[in-house]
N, C-alpha and C positions, 0 to 999 in steps of 0.2 A: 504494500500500500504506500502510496507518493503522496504527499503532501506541499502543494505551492504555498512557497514562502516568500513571492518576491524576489528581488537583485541578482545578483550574477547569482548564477550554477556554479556546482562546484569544476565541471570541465571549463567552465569560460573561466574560474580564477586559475585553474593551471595552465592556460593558452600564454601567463605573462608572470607567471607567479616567481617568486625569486625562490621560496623554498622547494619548488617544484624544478629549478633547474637547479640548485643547489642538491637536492636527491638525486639526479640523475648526472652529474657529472660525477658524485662521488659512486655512484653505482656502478657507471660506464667506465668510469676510468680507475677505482680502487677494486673494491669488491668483484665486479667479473674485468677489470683491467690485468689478470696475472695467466699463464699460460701454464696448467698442469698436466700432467701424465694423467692417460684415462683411468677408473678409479680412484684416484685423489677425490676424494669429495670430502671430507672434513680440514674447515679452514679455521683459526684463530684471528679475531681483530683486536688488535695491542693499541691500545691510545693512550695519549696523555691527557691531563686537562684540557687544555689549549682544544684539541679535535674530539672530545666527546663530548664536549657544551657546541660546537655546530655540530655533532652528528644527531645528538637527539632534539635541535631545534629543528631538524625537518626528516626523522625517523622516530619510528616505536618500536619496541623491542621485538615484536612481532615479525614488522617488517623486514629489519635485519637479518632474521632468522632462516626467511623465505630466500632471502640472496647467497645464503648458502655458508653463512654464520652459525659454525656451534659457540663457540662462547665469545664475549668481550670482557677485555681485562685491560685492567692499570699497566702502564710501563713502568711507575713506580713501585707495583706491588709483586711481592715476593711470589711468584709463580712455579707451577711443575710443569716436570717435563712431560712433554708427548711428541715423543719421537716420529708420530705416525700423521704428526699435523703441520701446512701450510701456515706460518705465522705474515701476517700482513700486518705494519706496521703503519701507524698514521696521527704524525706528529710534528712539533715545531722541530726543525735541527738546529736542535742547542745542544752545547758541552754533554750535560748529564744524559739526556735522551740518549744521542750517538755512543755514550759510553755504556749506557745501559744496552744497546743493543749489542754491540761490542762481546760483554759479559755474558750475552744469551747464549752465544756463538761458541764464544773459546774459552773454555779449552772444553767442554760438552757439549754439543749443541742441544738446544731444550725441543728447539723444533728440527722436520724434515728438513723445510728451503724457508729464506727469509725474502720476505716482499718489501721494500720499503719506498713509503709516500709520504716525502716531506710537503706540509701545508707552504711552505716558502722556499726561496731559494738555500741551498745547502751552501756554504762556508766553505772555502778550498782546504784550510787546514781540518776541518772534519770531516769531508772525502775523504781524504789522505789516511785517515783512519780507517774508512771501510775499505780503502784499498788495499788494505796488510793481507798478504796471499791467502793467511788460517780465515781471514775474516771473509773478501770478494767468492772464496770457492762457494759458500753459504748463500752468498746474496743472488737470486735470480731476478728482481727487479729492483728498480733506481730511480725514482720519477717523482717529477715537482706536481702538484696539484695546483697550487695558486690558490687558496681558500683560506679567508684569517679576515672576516666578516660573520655574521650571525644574521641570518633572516629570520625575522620577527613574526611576519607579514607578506602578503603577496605582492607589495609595495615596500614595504619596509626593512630595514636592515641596521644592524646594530654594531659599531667598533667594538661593542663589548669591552667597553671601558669605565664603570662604574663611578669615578671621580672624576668625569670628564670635566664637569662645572668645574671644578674646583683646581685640575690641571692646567685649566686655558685663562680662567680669570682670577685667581685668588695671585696675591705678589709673597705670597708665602712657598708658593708651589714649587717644584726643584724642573730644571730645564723645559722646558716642552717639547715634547717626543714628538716632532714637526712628521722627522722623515718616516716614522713607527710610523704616523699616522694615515702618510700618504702612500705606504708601500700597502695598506690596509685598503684605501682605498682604489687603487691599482690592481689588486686580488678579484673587486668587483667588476671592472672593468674588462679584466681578462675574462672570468666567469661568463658574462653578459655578452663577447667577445665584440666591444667596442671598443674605438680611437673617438674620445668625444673631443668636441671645443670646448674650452674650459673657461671658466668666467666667474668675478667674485665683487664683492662692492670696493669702486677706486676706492672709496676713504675707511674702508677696513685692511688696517696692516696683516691681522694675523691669517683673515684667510686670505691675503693674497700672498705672502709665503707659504701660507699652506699647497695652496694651486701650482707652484711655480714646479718642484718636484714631481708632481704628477702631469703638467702639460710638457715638463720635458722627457717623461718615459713615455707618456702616449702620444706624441709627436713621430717619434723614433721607430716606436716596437708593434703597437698593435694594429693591423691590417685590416678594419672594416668599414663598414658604411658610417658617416660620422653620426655624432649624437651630440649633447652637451652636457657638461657634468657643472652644477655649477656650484663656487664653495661660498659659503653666508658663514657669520659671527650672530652672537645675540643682542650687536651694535645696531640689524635694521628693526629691532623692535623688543628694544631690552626690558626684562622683565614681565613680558606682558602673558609670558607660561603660567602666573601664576593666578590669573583670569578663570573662575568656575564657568564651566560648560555645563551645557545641561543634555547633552548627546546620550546617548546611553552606553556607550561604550565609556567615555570621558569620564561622567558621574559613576561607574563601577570601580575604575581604578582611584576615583580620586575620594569616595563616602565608603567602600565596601574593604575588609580586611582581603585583601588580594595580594600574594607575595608570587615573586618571578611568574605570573599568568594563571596562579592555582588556587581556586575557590574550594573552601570549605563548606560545605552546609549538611543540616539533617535530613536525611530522606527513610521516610517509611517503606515497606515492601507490604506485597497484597494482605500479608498475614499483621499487620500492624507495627510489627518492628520495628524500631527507631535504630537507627545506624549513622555513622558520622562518615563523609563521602568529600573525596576531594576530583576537583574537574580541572581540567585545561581548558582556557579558555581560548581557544581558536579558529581555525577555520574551519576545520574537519567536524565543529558543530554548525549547522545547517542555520539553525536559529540566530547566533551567534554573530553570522556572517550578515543574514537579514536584517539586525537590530543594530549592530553597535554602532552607526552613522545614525541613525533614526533619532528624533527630540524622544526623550522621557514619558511628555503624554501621550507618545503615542505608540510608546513601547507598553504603557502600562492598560490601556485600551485593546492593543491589539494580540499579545501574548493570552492574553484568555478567550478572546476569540479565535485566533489558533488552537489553542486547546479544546474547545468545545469542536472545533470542526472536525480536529483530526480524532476525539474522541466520540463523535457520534459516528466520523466514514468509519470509525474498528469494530464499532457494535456494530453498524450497518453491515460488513459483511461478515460478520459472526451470527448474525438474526438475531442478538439481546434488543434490546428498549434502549432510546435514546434519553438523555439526562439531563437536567435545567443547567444552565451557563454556570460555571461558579470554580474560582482559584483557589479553594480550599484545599487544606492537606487530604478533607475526607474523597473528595471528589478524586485525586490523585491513588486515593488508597480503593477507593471501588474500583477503576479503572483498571488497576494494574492487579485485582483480587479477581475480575471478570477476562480480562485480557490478559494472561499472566505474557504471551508470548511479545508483546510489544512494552516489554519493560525496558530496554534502551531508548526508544521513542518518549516514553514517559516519563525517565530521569531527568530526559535533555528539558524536557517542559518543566520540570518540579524545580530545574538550576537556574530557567529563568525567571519564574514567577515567584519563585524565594528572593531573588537578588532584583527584582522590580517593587517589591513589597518593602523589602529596607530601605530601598531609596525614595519610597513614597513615604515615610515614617522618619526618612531623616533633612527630609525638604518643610520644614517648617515653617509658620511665616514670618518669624526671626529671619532666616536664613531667604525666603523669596523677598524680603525688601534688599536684604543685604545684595542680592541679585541683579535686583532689580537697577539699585544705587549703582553697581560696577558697572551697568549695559550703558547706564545714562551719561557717565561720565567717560566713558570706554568712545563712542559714540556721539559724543559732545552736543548729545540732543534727547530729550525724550521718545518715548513713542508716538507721541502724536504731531512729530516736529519740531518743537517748541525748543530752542539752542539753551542749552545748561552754560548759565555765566558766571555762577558762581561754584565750583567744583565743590570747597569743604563745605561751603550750603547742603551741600546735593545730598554730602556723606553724611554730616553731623550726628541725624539720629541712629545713624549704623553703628556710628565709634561708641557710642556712650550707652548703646545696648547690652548689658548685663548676659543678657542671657545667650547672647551671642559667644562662642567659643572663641579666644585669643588668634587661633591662627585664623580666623575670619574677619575678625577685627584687623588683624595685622594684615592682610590680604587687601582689604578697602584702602588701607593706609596709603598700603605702595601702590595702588592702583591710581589714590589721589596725588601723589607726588609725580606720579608720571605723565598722569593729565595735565597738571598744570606745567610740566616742563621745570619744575624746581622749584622752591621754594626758601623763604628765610631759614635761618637756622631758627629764630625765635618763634617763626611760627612753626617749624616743623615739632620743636619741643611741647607748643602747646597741642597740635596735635594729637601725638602720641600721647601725651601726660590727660588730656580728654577720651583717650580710648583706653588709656588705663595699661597701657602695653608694658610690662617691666622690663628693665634698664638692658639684661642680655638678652630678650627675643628683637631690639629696638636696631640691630645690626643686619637684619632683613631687607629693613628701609636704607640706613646710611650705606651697606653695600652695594645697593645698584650701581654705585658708579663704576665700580670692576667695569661693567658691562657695557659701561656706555653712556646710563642715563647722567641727567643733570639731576642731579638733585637737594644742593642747596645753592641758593643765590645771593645775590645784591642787588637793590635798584640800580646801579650804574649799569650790573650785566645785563648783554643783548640775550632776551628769548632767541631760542632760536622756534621755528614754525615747525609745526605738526607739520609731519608728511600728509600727499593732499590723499584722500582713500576715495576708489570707487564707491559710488552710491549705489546699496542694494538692499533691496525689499527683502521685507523675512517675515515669517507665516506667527513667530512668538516675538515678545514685546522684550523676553528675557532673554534672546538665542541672536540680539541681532548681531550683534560686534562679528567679526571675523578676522582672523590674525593675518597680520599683514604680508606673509608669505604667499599666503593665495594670489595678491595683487601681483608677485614678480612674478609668479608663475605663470599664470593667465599672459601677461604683459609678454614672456618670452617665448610662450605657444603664440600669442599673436605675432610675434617677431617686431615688436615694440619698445621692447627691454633698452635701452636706451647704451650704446657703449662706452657713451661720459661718464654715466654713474655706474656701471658695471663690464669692467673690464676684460675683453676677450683676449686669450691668449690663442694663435690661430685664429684667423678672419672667421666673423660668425656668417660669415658668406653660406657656408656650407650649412647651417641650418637654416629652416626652411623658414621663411620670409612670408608674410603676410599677402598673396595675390599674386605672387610670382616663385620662381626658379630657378635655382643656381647653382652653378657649375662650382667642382669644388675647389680647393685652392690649389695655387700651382706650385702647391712645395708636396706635394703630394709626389710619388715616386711614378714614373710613365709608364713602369711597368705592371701597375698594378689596373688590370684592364678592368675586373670585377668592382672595382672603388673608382672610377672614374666613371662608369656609365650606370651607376646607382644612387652617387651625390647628389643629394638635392632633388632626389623623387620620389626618397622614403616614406617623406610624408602621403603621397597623393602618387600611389601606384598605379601602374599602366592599365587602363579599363577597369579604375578603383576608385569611388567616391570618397570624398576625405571625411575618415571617420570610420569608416572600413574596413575592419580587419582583414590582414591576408596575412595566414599563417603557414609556414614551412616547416618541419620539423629536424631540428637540430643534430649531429651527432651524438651529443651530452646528451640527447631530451628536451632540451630547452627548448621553447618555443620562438622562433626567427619571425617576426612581421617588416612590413613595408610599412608600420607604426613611426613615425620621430620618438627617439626616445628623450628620456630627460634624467639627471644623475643628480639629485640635491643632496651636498651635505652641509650639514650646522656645525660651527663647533661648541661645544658643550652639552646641551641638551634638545629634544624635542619635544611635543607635549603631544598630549592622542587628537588634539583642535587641530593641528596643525597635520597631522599623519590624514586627517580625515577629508582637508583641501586637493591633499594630494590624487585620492579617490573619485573626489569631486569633479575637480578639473583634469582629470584624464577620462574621465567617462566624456565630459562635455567636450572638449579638444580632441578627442579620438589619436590622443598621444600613450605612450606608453612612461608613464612615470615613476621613479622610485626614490624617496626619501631613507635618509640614516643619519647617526648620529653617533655619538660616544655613545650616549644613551637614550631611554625615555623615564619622565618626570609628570608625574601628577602635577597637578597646582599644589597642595598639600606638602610634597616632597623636594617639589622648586624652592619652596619658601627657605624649609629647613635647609636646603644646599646652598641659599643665600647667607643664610644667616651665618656659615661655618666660613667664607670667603675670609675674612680677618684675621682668623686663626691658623697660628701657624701648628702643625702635623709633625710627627715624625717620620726622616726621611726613610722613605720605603723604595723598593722596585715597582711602577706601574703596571698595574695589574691589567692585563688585556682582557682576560676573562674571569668568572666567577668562579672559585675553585665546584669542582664536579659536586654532587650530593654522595652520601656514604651511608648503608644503614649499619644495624649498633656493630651488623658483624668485621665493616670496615669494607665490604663489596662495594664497586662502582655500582651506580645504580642512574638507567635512564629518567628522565624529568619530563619527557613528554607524554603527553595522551592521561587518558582520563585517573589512573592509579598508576603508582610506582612499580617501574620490574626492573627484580634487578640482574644485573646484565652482565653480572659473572659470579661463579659459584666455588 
């Protein structure tokens, strides 16, 4: 039984998905990439941290398994031998890794033959290592993968670097891992197997050093149809991640206990039982994919009439009685005591009618003024038009509301400060001292300037102006604002983007222009016949309406279009407002786009990563990824899909 939910299908999200060619590159080229004698059918997969936080952000243990995986295991952890097993290796080559694999070898070897896939380029002095004669006789495969990103999302992707805010803008931070971070994102590039034109805002220093490393390997190296990748700072619109959404995806991560993508809640089964159940929340739920762009009322409207539909079409072809509308647990628990065999179907509804009920319970009308207050001055107008002149007019009775929780207090705060483009020190004092904010959460607000903002001034000092925003109608009086990345975006699918304030490296010739078509640049190599009579028609293919898809199929899997692509990265953080423009405006521009980040931040968890910029850390190695999860026995254990497996024994 099917049930229509609205928006893309799940094959229309894998036509463009990032973890969808992320799984099949590493399919294609690790897992069946090794050539064994017939028989050989048990293989081992050995990773480090680094490669099984991206393997299980777009595998489940399951799947693995089917690829011809008996077990996965730590490169760190103490292993036995199996002589009778194909060991594939998939990992950063670093010192310890290449010596550990070293130690595998000689002077016993623990496996038959060794596979090894470094995620990066290997180090000549730790070649040299595997090239020691006891050690090369062992190795039957040698091969770079290029993978040291994380997809989030079918648009989305992550440096997987958790202190990204705090690496880029805190003056406490130790060096900035510029080049780490452009070989990171050069990994995607290769993956997506694009040479984009590269582009960043002239008056941000940090990404335009970030850009310069990456337009000179992809100038060089990569052979395709151009694209643009373009790098932003949280200079074009500092602080404004810390803005409530009321999206439903937005308000789960930013109101609901949600840790790395995994919901908790109680779910009853037919027989009454109460159980505690944890879910991923991604795309592989149907619902999930429906809702998380969606406003709140009309997630909380429409999730029970889903429910009723899809719970009358089960009795309908069972022949029981159809049953009154209703989100109760009891209505859940008949369903699944009548129906026992659609109890995956009916979890997935229980996960989201649980997590639309908290958030209808945690939207008070404390908190919709408080809402309301950020749209109005966000927006520098009410809803009915009417121009907001005086901003801490706007906010006052938010600040000195009690029952308002501090970090929403504080949230108004900085929301005021950045409206007005800055303010006194004397009035920012009374501010604060009227919302009642104490002395250490008050580094939230005086920290924006890391970022960019102004935030105290003088009367002699020049405002400077608000950037000007497109005018756009919105269906809610609390949902209008929209972050001002959608405007460069939009503006660069238009071919509008202006090159004064955003600087191309490579003429942005070769992306596709508003009304016309263009040949691509002449620094392009003449021999590359396939990149010369493709430039500049990706957008609007040969007997192809723009908007169009025409899809090819990859060798990796990936999916190939005649789509323009687009490569946005921020540095520091992203917020899920902004992940959602990006959806937005590739559905509408019939572009193929993808957003990353260091990381992604709630409003909630932006605040707190502001509030720490001041403080100086101890100095540490930057951590790329989250170390892997471990149960009590010390086993690696995969993190995706609906419950934990663990993925060696």
């Amino acid at each position: 039984m099917s049930l229509s939910l609205g928006g893309p299908s799940r094959e229309e999200l894998e036509q463009f998905s990032l973890k969808a060619i992320v799984q099949a590159k590493i399919r294609d080229e690790v897992l069946h990439g090794i050539k064994v004698e017939e028989g050989d059918l048990w293989k081992v997969l050995v990773v480090d941290d680094t490669a099984l936080h991206i393997l299980s952000s777009c595998y489940r243990m399951s799947e693995v398994i089917q690829e011809g995986i008996t077990v996965v295991e730590g490169i760190n952890k103490s292993r036995k031998e199996i002589p009778d097993f194909h060991a594939l290796y998939l990992c950063l080559p670093t010192e310890e890794n290449v010596q550990r694999i070293v130690d595998d070898i000689t002077p016993r070897p623990l496996y038959k033959a060794v596979h090894i896939f470094f995620l990066t380029p290997c180090p000549q002095p730790l070649l040299a290592k595997l090239a020691r004669p006891r050690v090369v006789k062992h190795v039957k495969t040698l091969k770079e993968v290029n993978i040291l990103f994380k997809p989030i999302e079918a648009r989305v992707f992550t440096l997987d670097r958790p202190d990204g805010l705090y690496s880029c803008y805190s003056p406490h931070a130790p060096a900035f891992d510029i080049d780490g971070i452009a070989a990171q994102v050069l990994t995607l590039c290769e993956t997506l197997k694009e040479r984009p034109v590269v582009r960043c805002p002239r008056a941000s220093s940090s990404s335009f050093v970030l850009i310069l490393p990456i337009a000179a390997v992809c100038c060089g190296v990569l052979r395709c149809a151009a694209v643009c990748c373009t790098a932003l700072d949280l200079a074009f619109g500092p602080g404004l991640e810390a803005c409530a959404q009321l999206r439903f995806g937005a308000a789960c991560f930013d109101l609901l206990d949600i840790k790395n993508g995994m919901y908790s809640f109680e779910f009853r089964d037919g027989a009454g039982r109460a159980s505690r159940k944890q879910v991923r929340l991604d795309e592989s739920d149907d619902l999930w994919v429906a809702f998380r762009h969606r406003h709140i009322s009309e997630v909380f409207r429409e999730v029970t009439e889903k429910f009723k539909a899809f719970s009358d079409e089960a009795k309908r072809t069972q022949g029981l009685p159809k049953g009154e509308a209703s989100e109760s647990t009891k209505a859940l628990k008949d369903l699944l005591k009548a129906l026992p065999q659609h109890r995956e179907k009916t979890q997935m509804f229980s996960v989201h009618i649980d997590m639309s009920t908290k958030i209808n319970k945690a939207f008070s009308s404390a908190v919709e003024e408080c809402t309301r207050a950020e749209q109005n001055i966000l927006c520098r107008e009410e809803p009915d038009g009417t121009p907001v002149k005086d901003v801490i007019n706007e906010i006052s009775s938010v600040l000195i509301d009690r029952s308002l929780s501090i970090e929403d207090r504080l949230r108004c705060a900085m929301m005021c400060v950045l409206a007005k483009g800055g303010t006194s020190k004397r009035e920012l004092d009374t501010l604060l001292d009227n919302a009642n904010i104490p002395e250490p959460r008050r580094a939230a607000v005086t920290n924006l300037h890391q970022l960019g903002a102004v935030v105290t001034t003088d009367k002699k000092s020049k405002r400077t102006k608000p950037p000007k925003r497109k005018q756009r109608s919105g269906l809610y009086d609390m949902s209008r604002w929209t972050p001002m990345l959608k405007d460069v975006i939009e503006d660069l699918c238009d071919g509008t983007l202006p090159t004064s304030e955003y600087t191309a490296i490579r003429s942005p010739d070769s992306v596709v222009s508003k009304g016309r078509r263009k040949q691509h640049d002449d620094d392009d190599d003449d021999d590359d016949d396939n990149v010369q009579s493709s430039r500049g028609q990706w957008a609007q293919g040969k007997n192809t309406k723009r908007g169009q898809r025409k899809v090819t199929a990859s060798k990796t899997g990936g999916a190939h279009t005649d789509r323009p692509r687009l490569i946005i990265v921020v540095l520091g953080s992203i917020s899920y407002s902004e992940m959602r423009c990006v959806y937005e405006v590739a559905d509408a521009a019939g572009w193929d786009i993808y957003i990353g980040s260091h990381g992604i931040l709630s409003p909630s968890e932006f605040v707190e990563a502001i509030e720490q910029l001041d403080k100086p850390r101890a100095a540490s190695e930057p951590a790329v990824v989250r170390p892997a999860q471990e149960d009590e026995e010390g086993s690696l254990t995969f993190v995706q899909g609906s419950s934990t497996a663990v993925a060696s024994v």
